[in-house]
N, C-alpha and C positions, 0 to 999 in steps of 0.2 A: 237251375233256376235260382236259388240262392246264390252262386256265383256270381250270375247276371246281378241280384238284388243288391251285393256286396257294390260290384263295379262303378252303378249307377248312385250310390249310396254315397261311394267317395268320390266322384267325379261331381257331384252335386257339392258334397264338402269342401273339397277345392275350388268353386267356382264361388261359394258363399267368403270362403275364407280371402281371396283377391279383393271379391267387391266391397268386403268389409276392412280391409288394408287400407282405407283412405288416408293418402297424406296430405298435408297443409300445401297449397301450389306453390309455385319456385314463385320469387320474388324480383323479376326482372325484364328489361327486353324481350317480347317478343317478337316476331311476323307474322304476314300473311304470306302465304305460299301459293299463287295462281299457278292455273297448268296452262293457259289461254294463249299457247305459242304454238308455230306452224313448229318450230324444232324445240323441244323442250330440254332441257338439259336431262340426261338420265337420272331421275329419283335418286340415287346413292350418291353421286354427284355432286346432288343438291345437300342432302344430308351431314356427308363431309363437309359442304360450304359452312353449314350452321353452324356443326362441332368445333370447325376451326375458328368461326366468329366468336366464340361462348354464346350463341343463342338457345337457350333452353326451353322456347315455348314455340311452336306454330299452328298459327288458324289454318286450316283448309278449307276450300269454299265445298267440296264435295266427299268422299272418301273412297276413294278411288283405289282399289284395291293394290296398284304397283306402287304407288306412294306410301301407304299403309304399309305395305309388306319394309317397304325401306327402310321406315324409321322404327320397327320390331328392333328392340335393344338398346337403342340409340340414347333410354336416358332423355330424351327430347318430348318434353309434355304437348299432347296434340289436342285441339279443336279442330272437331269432324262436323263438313257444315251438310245441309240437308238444301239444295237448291228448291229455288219455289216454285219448279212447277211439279217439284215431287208434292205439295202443300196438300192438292184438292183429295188425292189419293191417302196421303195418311190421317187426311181430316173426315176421310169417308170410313175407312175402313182401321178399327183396333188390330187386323190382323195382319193390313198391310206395315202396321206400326212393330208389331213385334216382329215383323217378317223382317224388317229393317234391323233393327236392333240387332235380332239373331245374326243376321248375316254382316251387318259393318263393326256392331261394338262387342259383343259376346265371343265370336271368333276371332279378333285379334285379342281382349281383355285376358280371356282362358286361360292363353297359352304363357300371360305375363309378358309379352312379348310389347306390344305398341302399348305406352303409358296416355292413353285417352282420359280426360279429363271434362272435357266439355261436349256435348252436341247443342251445334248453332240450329235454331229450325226455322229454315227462311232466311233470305238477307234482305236488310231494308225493305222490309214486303210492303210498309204503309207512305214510300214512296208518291207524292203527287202526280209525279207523272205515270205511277202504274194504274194511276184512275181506278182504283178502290178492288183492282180486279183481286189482292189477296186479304180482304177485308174480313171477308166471310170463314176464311179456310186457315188463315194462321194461329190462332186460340185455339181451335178443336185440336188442328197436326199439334201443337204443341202438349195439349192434355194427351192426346193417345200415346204420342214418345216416351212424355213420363210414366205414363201407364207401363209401357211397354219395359222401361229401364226399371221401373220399382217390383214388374215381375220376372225379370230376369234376375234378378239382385245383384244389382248393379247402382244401384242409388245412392246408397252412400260415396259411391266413387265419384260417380258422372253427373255433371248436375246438365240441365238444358239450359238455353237463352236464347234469346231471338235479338240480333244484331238489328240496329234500327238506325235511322239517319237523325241527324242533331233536330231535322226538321219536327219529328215529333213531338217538339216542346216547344215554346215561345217567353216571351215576356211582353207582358204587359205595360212592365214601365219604361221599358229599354235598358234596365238594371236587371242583373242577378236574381234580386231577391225578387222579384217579379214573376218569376217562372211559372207556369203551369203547362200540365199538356194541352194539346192542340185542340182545339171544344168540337172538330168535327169527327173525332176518334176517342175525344177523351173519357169516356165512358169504359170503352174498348181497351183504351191504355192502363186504364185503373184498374183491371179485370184480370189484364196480364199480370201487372205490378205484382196484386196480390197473389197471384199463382205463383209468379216466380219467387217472393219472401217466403209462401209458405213450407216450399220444396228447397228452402235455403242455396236458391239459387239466385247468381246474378243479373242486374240490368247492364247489357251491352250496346255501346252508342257508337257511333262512327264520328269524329270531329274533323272537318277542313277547311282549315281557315284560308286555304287555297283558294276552294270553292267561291267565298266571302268575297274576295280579291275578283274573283274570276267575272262574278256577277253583278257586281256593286263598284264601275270604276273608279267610283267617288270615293270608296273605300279606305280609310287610312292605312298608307301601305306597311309602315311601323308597325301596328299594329295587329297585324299578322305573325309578328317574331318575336323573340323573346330578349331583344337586347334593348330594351328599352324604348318607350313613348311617350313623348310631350304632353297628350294630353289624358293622361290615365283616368279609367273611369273612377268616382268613391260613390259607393254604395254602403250607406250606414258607416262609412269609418273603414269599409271594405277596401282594399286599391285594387284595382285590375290594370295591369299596364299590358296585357295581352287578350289575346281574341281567345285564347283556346282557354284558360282558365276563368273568363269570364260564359261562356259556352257551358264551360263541366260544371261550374257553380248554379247555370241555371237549369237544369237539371236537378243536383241535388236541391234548388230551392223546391222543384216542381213537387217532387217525392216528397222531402219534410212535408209540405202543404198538404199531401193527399194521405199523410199518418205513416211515410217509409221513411224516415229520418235515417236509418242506419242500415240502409241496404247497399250492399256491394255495387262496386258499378267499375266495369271492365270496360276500356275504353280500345273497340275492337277495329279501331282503324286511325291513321292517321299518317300523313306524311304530305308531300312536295313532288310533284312531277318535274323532270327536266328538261322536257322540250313538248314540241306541238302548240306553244302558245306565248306571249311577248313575255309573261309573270313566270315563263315555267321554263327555265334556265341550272344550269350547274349552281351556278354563283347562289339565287334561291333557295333552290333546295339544300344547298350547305348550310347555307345560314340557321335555316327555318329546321334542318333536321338536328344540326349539330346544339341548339340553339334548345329544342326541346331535352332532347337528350341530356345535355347538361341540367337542367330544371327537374328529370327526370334523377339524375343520381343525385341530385341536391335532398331531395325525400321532405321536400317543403311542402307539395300538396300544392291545394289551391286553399282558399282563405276560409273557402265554409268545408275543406276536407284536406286539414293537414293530414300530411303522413306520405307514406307509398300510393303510387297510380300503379295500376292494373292495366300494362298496354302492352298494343300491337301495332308494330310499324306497315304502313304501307307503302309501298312495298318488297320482296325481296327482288326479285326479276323481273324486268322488263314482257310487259307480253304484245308483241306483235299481232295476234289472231281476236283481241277483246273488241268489242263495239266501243266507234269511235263516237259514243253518245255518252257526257254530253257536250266534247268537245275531243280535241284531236292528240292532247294532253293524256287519254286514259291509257292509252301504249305507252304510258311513259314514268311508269309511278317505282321503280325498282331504283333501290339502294345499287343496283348491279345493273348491267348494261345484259342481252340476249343471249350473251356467250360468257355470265359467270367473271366480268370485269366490274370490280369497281366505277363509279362514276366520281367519287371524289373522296379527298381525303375524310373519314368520319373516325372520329374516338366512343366507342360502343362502350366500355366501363373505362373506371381508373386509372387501367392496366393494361392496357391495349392503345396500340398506336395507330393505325386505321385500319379497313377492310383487309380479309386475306380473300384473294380471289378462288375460281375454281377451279381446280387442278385436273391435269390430265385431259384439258378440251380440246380435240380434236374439229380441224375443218374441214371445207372442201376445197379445190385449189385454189391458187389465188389469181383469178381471173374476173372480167368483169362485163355484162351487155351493155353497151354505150349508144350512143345515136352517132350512126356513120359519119365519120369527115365529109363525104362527097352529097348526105343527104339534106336537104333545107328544109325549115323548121315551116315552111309555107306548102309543106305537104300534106296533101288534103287527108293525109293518112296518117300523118300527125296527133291530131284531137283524138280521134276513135282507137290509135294504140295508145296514149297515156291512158286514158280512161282505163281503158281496159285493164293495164296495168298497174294501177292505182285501186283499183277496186279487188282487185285479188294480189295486189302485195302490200305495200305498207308504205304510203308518201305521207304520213305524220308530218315529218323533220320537211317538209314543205311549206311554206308560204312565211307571210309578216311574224318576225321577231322570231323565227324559228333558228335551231343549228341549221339548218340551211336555205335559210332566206336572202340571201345574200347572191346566191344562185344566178347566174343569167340563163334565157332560154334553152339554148342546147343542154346547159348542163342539169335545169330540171329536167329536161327528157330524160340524160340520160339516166338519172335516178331514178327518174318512174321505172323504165328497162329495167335497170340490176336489179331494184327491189323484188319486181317480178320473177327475176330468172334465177337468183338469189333463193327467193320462196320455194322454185321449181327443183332445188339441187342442183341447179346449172346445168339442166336439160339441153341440147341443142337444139330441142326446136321451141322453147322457152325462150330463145333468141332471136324469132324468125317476125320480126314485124317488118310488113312489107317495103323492101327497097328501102329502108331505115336504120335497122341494126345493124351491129358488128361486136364479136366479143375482141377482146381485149385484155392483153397481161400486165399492160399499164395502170398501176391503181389512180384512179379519174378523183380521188379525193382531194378535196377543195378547202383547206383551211380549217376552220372546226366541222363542216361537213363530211361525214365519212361516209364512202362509198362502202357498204357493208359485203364480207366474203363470209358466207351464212356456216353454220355450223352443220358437223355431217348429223344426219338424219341418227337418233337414239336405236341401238338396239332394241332396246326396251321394248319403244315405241314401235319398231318392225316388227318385233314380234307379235305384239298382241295386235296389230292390226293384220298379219296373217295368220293369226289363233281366229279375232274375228271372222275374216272371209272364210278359212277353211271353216269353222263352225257354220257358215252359211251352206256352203255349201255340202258340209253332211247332213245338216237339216234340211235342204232341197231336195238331199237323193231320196233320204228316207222318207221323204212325203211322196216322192213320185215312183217310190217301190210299193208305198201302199193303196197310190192311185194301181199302179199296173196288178196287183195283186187285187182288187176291189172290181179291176175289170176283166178281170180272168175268168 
């Protein structure tokens, strides 16, 4: 028993001694790391991609244990997010909160292994369009988690935030200094505010002035980028000649106003998608990302917060499987193309000439499902296989001002086909639309349209989807050994 006593005595001391190790966060570039791809590149893969970019921070929306596992040792500080429909669950239950803890930040922190730094709880939960559904439940999950991380001891290390849309705050006068939160939450928002100051945690915002463009035609288009605008706002002697730091300025105005003058603020999103939309092109997103970046090593701040920003680019790879809500554009936010390419030249520090891509990616052949020579596009079986194939593969890079709009009929067919057969592994019968298809070794790519030859399916990812089903199915036998034994 004393043994034991000893065991538990040091093994508690080495867990005190890690969580009390806090260091200061790296001061640089980060991303966001989505898994929301039919083929995801294998976690290590990915990891490598970071190491070789010098990225030394990334968000995750989830913590997903084979991701987790990757980046053990990596030197790469992580943000572990908490999806929100885990919200109403940890907002009910202290135990589902430390069950949490225990299982995503306790066991990788222990071992030293994953440098976790942040847990997000919830992403953009006070969303408009989620009609208030995580109103109730994001403040409580948020008090439990800290509960949970200040008894694990772990606090000093990990602090929490709740990633929020720019939406949360407004202005009143069309300036900066105008800012306040939103008056149909802002009770709500003040409540978080001061939780998160007194747990010396940050407020994290998502900024895109993409969005701004996306929804506002009228939009000054300059003014989305950072190479200069005509007509720059002055707020008090203030200049904004940009959308994004007039955005992060009001913000801090909101905070100063409500008595947080000097609370951190991580700005957990931000980027340029390249296609699905007329604004969301290469040329774009270079500008707009190359364009922050720069402003970002410049360490100018914005006017009401000189200094360093706290950011995360959005994002690193492309995800093909995300909802195309609120437009056709969200497949499209990666610095990288589905297969770990590059999408354009970008200078990430000083000292760095542009992306290095990801090595070692394997495909599948190089072949393609097309729409037959001999089929016409006035077959009634036409409409009903695009559909179908668009709805379970990926025709984004379809329609006005897209990389392939420019398309004529057969040859949107035959994209809707590959996409789909593409999605499938290049199944044979993934190719079997009626009296219509035909594969093909001839790449059908068109210009800047590229006819995509999809990546092999991840290891990884086999595996634990036949760890899954065999777990199903030893927990089916054992329930139906204790039915047959119960009717014995």
């Amino acid at each position: 028993m004393e043994s034991l006593k000893f065991v538990v005595s040091w093994r508690f001391f080495l867990v005190l001694l890690l969580s009390s190790a806090a260091v200061s966060s790296v001061i640089g570039i980060g991303v966001n790391w989505g898994t929301q791809a039919t083929h995801p590149l294998p976690p290590g893969t990915v990891v490598k991609m970071l190491k070789d970019n010098g990225i030394q921070k990334v968000k995750l929306f989830d913590a997903d244990p084979v991701v987790l596992k990757a980046l053990g040792k990596s030197g790469i500080e992580v943000m572990v997010g908490i999806p929100n429909d885990l919200l109403y669950s940890l907002a009910n239950s202290i135990q589902s909160a430390e069950n949490w803890v225990a299982k995503n930040l306790s066991s990788y922190i222990s071992s030293g292994s994953v440098d976790i730094r942040y847990v997000a709880v919830g992403n953009e939960p006070f969303l408009k369009t989620f009609n208030g559904s995580f109103i109730g439940t994001t403040f409580p999950a948020l008090q439990n988690v800290q509960a949970a991380i200040v008894k694990a001891g772990l606090s000093n290390r990990v602090k929490v935030t709740v990633p929020m849309n720019a939406d949360v705050y407004q202005t009143s006068t069309g300036l900066p200094s105008g800012g306040d939160f939103r008056s149909d939450i802002r009770d709500l928002m003040l409540s978080i505010v001061k939780f998160l100051s007194d747990s010396a945690s940050p407020f994290t915002v998502n900024i895109y002035p993409f969005i701004s463009l996306y929804e506002d035609p009228s939009f000054p288009i300059d003014y989305a980028f950072f190479d200069g605008f005509s007509h720059a706002l002055n707020d008090n002697g203030q200049i904004y000649e940009n959308v994004f730091t007039a955005n992060y300025d009001t913000l801090v105005s909101s905070l100063q106003k409500n008595g947080f003058p000097n609370m951190s603020i991580i700005v957990g999103e931000i980027g340029w998608p390249t296609d699905g939309d007329r604004n969301a092109n290469l040329q774009f997103a270079k500008r707009f990302s190359q364009g922050f970046i720069s402003h970002f090593l410049s360490g100018q701040g914005t006017p009401m917060r000189p200094g360093p920003i706290d950011v995360y680019l959005f994002s690193l790879i492309d995800e093909d499987a995300k909802s195309i809500l609120p437009g056709n554009f969200e497949r499209h936010w990666g610095l990288f193309y589905y297969d770990g390419r590059p999408k354009y030249m970008l200078q990430m520090t000083n000292s760095t000439n542009g992306l290095v891509p990801a090595s070692n990616v394997k495909y599948l052949a190089k072949k393609w499902c097309v729409l037959a020579p001999s089929a016409s596009i006035d077959d009634p079986q036409v409409a009903p296989s695009v559909s179908y194939a668009c709805e379970n593969g990926d025709c984004t890079s379809l329609g006005l001002g897209t990389s392939c709009g420019t398309l004529d009929a057969r040859q949107n067919i035959s994209y809707a086909f590959n996409s789909y057969y593409q999605i499938k592994n290049q199944l044979a019968s993934a190719c079997k639309f009626p009296h219509l298809s035909v594969i093909t070794t001839q790449d059908p790519s068109v210009g800047s349209c590229k006819f995509i030859v999809m990546t092999q399916p991840s290891e990884v990812a086999v595996n634990e989807k036949s760890k899954a089903l065999r777990h199903s199915a030893e927990s089916l036998l054992f329930f139906l050994c204790l039915f047959i034994l119960a009717v014995m």
